[in-house]
C-alpha positions in Angstrom: -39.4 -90.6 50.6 -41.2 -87.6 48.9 -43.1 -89.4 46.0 -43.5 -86.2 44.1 -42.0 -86.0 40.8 -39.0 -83.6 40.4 -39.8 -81.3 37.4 -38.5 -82.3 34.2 -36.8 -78.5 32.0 -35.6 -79.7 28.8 -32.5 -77.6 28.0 -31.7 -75.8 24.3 -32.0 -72.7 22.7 -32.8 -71.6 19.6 -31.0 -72.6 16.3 -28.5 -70.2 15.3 -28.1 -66.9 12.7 -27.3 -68.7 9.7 -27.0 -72.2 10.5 -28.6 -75.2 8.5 -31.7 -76.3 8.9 -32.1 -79.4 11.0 -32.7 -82.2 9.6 -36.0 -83.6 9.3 -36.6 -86.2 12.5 -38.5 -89.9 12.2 -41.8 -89.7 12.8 -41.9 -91.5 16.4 -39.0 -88.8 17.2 -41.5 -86.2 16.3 -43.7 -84.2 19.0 -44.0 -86.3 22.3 -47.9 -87.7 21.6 -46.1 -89.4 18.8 -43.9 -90.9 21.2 -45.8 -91.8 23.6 -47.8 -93.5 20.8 -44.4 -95.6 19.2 -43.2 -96.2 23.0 -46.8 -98.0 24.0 -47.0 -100.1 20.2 -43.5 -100.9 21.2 -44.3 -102.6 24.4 -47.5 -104.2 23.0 -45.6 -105.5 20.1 -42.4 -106.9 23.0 -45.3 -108.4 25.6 -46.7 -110.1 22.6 -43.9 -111.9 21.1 -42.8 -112.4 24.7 -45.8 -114.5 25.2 -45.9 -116.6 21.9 -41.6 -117.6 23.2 -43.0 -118.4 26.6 -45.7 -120.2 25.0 -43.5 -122.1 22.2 -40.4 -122.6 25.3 -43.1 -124.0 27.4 -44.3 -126.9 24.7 -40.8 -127.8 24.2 -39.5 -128.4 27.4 -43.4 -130.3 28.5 -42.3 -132.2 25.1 -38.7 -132.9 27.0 -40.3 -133.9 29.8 -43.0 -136.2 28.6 -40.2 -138.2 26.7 -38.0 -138.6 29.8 -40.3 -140.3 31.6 -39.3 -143.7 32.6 -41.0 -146.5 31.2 -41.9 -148.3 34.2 -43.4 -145.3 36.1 -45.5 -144.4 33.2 -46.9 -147.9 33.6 -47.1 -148.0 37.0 -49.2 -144.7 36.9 -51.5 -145.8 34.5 -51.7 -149.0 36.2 -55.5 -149.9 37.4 -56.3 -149.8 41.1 -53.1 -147.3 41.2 -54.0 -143.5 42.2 -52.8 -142.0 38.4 -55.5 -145.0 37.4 -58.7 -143.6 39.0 -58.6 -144.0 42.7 -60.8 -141.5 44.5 -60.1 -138.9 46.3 -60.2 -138.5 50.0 -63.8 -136.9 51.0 -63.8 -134.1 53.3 -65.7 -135.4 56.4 -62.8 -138.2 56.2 -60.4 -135.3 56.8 -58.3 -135.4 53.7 -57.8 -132.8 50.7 -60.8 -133.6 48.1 -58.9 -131.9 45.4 -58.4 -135.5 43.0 -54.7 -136.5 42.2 -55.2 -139.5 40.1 -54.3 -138.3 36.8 -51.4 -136.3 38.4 -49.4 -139.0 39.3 -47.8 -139.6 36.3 -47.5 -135.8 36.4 -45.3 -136.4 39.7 -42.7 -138.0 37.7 -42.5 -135.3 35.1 -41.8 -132.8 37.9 -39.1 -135.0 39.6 -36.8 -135.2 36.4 -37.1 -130.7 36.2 -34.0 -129.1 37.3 -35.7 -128.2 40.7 -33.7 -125.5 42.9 -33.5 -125.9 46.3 -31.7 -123.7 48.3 -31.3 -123.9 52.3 -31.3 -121.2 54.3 -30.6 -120.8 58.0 -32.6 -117.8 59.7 -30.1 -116.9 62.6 -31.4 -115.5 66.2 -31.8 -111.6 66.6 -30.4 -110.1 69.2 -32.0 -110.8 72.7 -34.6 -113.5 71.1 -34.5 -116.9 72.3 -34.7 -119.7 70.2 -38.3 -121.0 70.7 -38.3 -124.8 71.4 -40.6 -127.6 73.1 -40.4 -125.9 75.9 -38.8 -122.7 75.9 -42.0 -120.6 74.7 -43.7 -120.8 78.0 -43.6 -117.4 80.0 -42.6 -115.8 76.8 -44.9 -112.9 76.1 -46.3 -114.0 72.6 -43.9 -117.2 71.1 -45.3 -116.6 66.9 -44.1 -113.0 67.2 -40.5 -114.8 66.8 -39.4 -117.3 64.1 -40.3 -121.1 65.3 -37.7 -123.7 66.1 -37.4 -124.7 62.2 -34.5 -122.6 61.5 -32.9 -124.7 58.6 -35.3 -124.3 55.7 -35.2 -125.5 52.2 -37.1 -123.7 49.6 -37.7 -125.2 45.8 -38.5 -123.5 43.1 -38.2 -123.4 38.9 -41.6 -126.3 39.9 -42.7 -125.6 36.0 -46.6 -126.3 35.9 -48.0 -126.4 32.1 -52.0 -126.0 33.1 -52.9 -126.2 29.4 -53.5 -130.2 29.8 -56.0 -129.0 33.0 -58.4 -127.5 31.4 -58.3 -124.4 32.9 -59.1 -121.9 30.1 -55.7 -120.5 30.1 -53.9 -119.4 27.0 -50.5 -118.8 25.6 -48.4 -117.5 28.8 -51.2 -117.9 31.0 -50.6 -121.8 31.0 -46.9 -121.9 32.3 -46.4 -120.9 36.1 -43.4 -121.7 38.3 -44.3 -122.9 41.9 -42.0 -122.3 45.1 -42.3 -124.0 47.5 -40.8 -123.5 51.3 -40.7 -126.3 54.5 -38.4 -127.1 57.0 -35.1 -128.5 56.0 -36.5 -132.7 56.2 -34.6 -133.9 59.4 -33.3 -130.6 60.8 -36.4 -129.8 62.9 -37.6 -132.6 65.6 -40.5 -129.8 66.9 -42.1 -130.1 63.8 -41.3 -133.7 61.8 -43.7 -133.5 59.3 -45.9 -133.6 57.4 -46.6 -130.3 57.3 -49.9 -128.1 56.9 -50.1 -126.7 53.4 -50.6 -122.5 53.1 -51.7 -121.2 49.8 -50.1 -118.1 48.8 -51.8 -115.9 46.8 -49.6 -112.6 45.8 -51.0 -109.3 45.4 -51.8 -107.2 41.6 -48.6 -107.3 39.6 -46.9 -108.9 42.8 -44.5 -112.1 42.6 -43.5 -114.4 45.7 -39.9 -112.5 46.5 -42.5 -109.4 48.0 -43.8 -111.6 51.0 -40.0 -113.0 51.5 -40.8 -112.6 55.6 -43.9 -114.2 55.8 -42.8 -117.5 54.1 -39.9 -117.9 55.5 -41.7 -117.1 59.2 -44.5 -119.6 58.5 -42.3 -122.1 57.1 -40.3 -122.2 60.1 -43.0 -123.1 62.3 -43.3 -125.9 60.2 -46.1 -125.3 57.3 -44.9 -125.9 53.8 -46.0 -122.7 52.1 -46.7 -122.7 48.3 -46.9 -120.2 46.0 -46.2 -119.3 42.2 -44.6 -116.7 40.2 -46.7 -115.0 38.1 -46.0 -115.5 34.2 -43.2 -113.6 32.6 -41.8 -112.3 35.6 -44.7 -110.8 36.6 -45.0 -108.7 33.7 -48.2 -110.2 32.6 -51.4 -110.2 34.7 -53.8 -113.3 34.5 -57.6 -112.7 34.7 -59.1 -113.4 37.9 -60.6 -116.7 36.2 -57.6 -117.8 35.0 -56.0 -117.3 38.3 -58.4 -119.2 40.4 -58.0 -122.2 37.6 -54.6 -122.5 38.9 -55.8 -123.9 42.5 -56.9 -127.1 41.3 -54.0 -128.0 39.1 -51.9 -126.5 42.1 -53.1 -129.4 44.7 -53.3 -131.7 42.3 -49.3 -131.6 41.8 -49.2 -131.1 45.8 -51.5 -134.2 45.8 -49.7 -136.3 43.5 -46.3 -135.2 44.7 -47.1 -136.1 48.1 -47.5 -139.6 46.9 -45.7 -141.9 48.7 -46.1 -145.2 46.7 -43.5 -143.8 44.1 -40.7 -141.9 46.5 -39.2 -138.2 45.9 -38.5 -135.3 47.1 -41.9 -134.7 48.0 -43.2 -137.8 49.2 -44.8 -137.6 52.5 -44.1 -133.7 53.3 -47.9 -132.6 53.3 -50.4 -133.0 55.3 -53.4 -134.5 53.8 -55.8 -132.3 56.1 -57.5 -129.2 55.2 -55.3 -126.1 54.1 -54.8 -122.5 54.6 -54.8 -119.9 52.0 -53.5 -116.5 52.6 -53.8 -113.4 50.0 -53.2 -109.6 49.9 -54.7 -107.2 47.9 -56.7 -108.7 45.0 -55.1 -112.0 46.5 -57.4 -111.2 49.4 -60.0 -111.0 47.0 -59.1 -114.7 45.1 -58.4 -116.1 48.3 -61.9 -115.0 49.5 -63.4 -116.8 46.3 -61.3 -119.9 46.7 -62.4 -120.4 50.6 -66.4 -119.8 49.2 -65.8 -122.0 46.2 -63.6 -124.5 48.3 -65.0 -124.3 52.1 -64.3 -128.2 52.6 -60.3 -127.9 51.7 -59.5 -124.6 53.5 -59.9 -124.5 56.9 -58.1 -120.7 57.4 -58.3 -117.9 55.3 -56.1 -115.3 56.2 -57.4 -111.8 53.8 -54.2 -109.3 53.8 -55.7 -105.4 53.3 -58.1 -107.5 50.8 -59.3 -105.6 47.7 -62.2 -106.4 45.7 -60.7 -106.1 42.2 -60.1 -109.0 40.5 -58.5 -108.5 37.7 -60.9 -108.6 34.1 -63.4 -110.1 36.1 -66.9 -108.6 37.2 -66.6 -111.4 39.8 -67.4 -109.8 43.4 -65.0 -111.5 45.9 -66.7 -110.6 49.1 -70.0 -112.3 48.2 -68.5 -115.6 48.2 -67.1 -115.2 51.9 -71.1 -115.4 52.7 -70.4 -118.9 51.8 -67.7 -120.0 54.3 -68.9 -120.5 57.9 -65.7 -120.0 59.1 -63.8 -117.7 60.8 -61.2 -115.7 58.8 -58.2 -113.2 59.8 -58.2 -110.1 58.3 -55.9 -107.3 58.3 -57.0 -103.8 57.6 -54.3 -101.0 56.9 -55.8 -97.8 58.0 -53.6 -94.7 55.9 -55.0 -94.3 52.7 -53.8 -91.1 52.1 -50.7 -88.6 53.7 -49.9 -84.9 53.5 -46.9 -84.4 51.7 -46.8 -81.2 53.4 -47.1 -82.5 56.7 -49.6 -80.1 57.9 -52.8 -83.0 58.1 -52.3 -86.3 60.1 -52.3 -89.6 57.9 -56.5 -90.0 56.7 -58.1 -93.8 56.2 -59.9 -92.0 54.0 -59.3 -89.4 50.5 -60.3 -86.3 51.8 -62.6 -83.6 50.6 -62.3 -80.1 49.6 -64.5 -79.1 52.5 -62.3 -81.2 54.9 -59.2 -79.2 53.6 -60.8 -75.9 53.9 -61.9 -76.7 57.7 -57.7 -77.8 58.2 -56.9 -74.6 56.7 -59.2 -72.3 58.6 -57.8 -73.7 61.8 -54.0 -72.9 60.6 -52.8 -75.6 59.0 -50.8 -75.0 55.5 -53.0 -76.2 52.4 -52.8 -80.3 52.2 -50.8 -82.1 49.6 -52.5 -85.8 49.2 -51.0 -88.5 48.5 -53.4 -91.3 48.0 -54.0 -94.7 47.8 -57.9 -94.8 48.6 -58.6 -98.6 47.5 -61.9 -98.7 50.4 -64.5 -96.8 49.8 -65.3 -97.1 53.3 -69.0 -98.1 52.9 -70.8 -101.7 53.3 -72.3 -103.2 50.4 -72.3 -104.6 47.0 -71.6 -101.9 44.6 -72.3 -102.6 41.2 -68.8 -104.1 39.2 -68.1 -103.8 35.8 -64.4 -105.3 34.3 -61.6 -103.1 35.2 -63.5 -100.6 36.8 -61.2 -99.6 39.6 -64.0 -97.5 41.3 -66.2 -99.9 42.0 -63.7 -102.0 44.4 -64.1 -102.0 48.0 -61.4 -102.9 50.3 -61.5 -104.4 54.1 -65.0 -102.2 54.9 -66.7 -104.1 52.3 -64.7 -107.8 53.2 -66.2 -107.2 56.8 -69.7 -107.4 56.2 -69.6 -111.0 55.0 -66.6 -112.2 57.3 -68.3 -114.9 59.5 -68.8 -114.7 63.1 -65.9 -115.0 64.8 -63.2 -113.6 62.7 -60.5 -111.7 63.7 -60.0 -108.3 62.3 -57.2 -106.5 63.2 -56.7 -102.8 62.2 -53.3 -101.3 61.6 -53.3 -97.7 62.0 -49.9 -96.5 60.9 -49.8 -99.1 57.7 -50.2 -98.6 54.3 -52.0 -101.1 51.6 -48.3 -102.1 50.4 -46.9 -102.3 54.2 -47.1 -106.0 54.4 -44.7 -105.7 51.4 -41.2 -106.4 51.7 -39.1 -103.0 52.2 -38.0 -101.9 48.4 -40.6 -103.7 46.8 -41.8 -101.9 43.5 -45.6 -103.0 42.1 -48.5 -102.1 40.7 -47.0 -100.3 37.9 -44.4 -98.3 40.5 -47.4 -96.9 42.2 -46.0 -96.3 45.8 -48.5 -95.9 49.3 -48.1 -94.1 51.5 -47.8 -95.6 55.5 -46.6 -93.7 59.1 -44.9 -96.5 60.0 -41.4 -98.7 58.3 -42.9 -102.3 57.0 -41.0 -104.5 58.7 -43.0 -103.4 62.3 -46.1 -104.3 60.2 -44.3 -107.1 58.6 -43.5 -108.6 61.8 -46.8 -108.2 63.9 -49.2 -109.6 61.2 -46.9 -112.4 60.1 -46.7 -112.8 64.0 -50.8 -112.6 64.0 -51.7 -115.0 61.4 -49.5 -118.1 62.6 -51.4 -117.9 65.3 -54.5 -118.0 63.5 -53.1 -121.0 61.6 -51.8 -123.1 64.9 -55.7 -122.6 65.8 -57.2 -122.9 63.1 -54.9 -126.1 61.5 -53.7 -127.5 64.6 -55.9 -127.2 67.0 -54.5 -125.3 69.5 -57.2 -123.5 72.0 -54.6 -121.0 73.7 -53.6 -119.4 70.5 -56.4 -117.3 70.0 -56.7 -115.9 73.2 -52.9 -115.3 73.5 -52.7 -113.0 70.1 -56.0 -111.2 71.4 -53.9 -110.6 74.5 -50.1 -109.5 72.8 -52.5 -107.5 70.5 -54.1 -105.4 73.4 -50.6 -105.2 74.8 -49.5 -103.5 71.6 -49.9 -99.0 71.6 -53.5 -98.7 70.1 -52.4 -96.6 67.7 -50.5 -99.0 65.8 -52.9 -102.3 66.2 -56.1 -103.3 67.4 -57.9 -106.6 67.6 -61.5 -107.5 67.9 -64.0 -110.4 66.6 -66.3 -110.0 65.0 -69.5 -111.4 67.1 -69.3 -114.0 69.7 -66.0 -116.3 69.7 -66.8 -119.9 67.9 -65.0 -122.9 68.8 -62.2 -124.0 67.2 -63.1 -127.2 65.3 
């Protein structure tokens, strides 16, 4: 799709012979600064008393809920000895999730008694794939780069969290985010019973969970139970980067709590208690590199998606904290930054410079029309960061520096930074990348890519890693390649 604007010729003519004078117009109908002007104090003034509803709607319906509670679980929450009553929390050399859930288990029942939606859905074979069972997968060329035998999934959502009571800093709209949640349909899927390995979901800058509809609903059906949250108002309002990471804790404490199988529910016994993934793109990457440094107990796979270091409001630098995690992470690094409209240049990883353009056009080619998005600077180190400054961010370059020894990086050549995107899917303010390739190819091979990296890095399994090291050198160079970065480590 040309991304260039059409030009806009605003019709008339002049007044006629004789005629009345106009009218005088409003003000804000005046010249178009003045518009531009009433049309931004508009939206201020809308996002604002958007906000203080969300705000006011959220303290009723916590107030609802707080009185529906029944009696007896209340107590039984509360009750000494009880988790909600001050039992600790698992420590990580005994394998479990540290994150505490005591004081969340009275929480559990508030959750229980929300109109949850869960809707099942059925993902039906493609034509020529077989369905990949105990068994079948063997002598199959690379088994993840198909969905797993959990075809029947369910996936919840409208999971209201209130964070104010967490202590998280938030405010106003901040405080109220909707989880979703995604597993196998409980009893459909004998390959993977439960309970299932927990991936953290992290969406990208102005992004809500609907954008990364393949990659749930892949991981999900090889049996993890993927959570992830819609962003408040729709999506319309950005949390700071501080704010955002806040929401992890409160987030595992519901998983936690909800997971609790003393009380019963829908939840009850559907996680795993061992260490998580966490998965992010963009400035997800970026809070889903903090989280692993901050957190390098609880995650035992990070999986950084064309990771950018700006996090939003924040002078926090993302890639210092993967310094602190010893382990291996994936990461993906889309490789067209910017495209000739023309179509006279090949696709460039990097924004090119007037002298580059002359030495195109002195060898015949017509005079390049970029289209950028340039989020890598393409050089190592720790720039200096200030809030919102969108200069100072680094993308994958900058990530690879600090990733530990052994992580995978895997470079797509013909993708864009919104190609892991669902197909349609309109963010960062309509800003559109440019790519060389459709989405659902690079949809499909790094989805493929990093459930692999999650069977060896959650489950254990040895033959993973060098089976997507193998399908990735089978795949044309130009499109993907794979390397580590230093020696292999085991897996633990």
């Amino acid at each position: 799709m040309d991304p260039k604007a059409q030009p806009f010729v605003i019709g008339g003519g002049g007044q006629a012979a004789g005629a009345a004078p106009a009218p005088e117009r409003p003000w804000c109908l005046g010249r178009s600064g003045r518009r531009r002007l009433c049309i931004g104090a508009a939206l201020v003034l809308a996002l604002a008393t958007g906000a203080i509803l969300a705000g006011v709607l959220t303290k009723v319906v916590a107030d609802r809920q707080q009185s529906e509670v029944p009696a007896e679980a209340a107590q039984a929450a509360a009750a000494p000895g009880s988790p909600a009553g001050g039992a600790a929390a698992t420590s990580p050399s005994e394998g479990g999730n540290s994150t505490e859930a005591g004081a969340e288990n009275k929480e559990a029942f508030l959750y229980e008694n929300q109109q949850v939606q869960e809707d099942s859905i059925y993902l039906p074979l493609s034509g020529g794939e077989l369905l990949v069972g105990a068994q079948s997968g063997q002598g199959m060329p690379f088994v993840w780069a198909y969905p797993g035998p959990c075809r029947s999934l369910r996936q919840y959502s409208n999971i209201s969290l209130d964070l104010s009571a967490a202590s998280t800093g938030c405010r106003g709209a901040q405080c109220a985010i909707n989880l979703r949640v995604s597993t196998p349909l409980p009893g459909t899927c004998t390959e993977c019973p439960g309970p299932y390995p927990t991936v953290y979901l992290i969406p990208g800058f102005s992004c809500q969970p609907q954008y990364y509809k393949t990659w749930i609903e892949r991981l999900a059906s090889w049996g993890y139970a993927v959570i992830t949250y819609d962003r408040p108002l729709g999506g319309l309002f950005q949390p700071t980067a501080e704010t955002e990471l806040s929401y992890f804790e409160a987030i595992m404490g519901w998983r936690n709590a909800a997971n609790n199988t003393q009380y019963g529910g829908r939840w009850a016994g559907m996680f795993s208690n061992a260490p998580i993934g966490v998965a992010g793109h963009s400035m997800g990457g970026g809070l889903a590199s903090i989280q692993a440094g901050v957190h390098p107990h609880e995650i035992a796979a990070a999986v950084l998606i064309d990771p950018v270091d700006f996090t939003s409001q924040s002078r926090l630098v993302a890639r210092r904290f993967l310094a602190r995690y010893i382990k291996p992470v994936l990461l993906f690094h889309a490789a067209v930054h910017c495209m000739d409209r023309n179509r006279c240049v090949p696709p460039q990883d990097h924004r090119p410079s007037a002298a580059e353009d002359a030495a195109w056009m002195a060898a015949g080619a017509c005079r390049p029309d970029w289209w950028c998005c340039d989020w890598d600077d393409g050089k190592p180190g720790l720039e200096s960061k200030t809030a919102l400054d969108l200069d100072a961010t680094d993308g994958p370059t900058g990530f690879l520096e600090f990733a530990p020894a052994g992580s995978w990086l895997a470079r797509f050549g013909l993708a864009g930074h919104t190609s892991f995107l669902e197909p349609g899917s309109i963010v960062f303010g309509g800003i559109e990348c440019p790519a060389a390739l459709d989405n659902s190819y690079i949809i499909a091979d790094s989805v493929a890519l990093a459930t692999a990296f999650y069977e060896s890095r959650l489950r254990g399994d040895r033959s993973a890693e060098d089976l997507a090291f193998a399908w990735a050198a089978s795949r044309p160079a130009a499109h993907l390649t794979m390397e580590h970065k230093g020696a292999a480590v085991a897996v633990a």
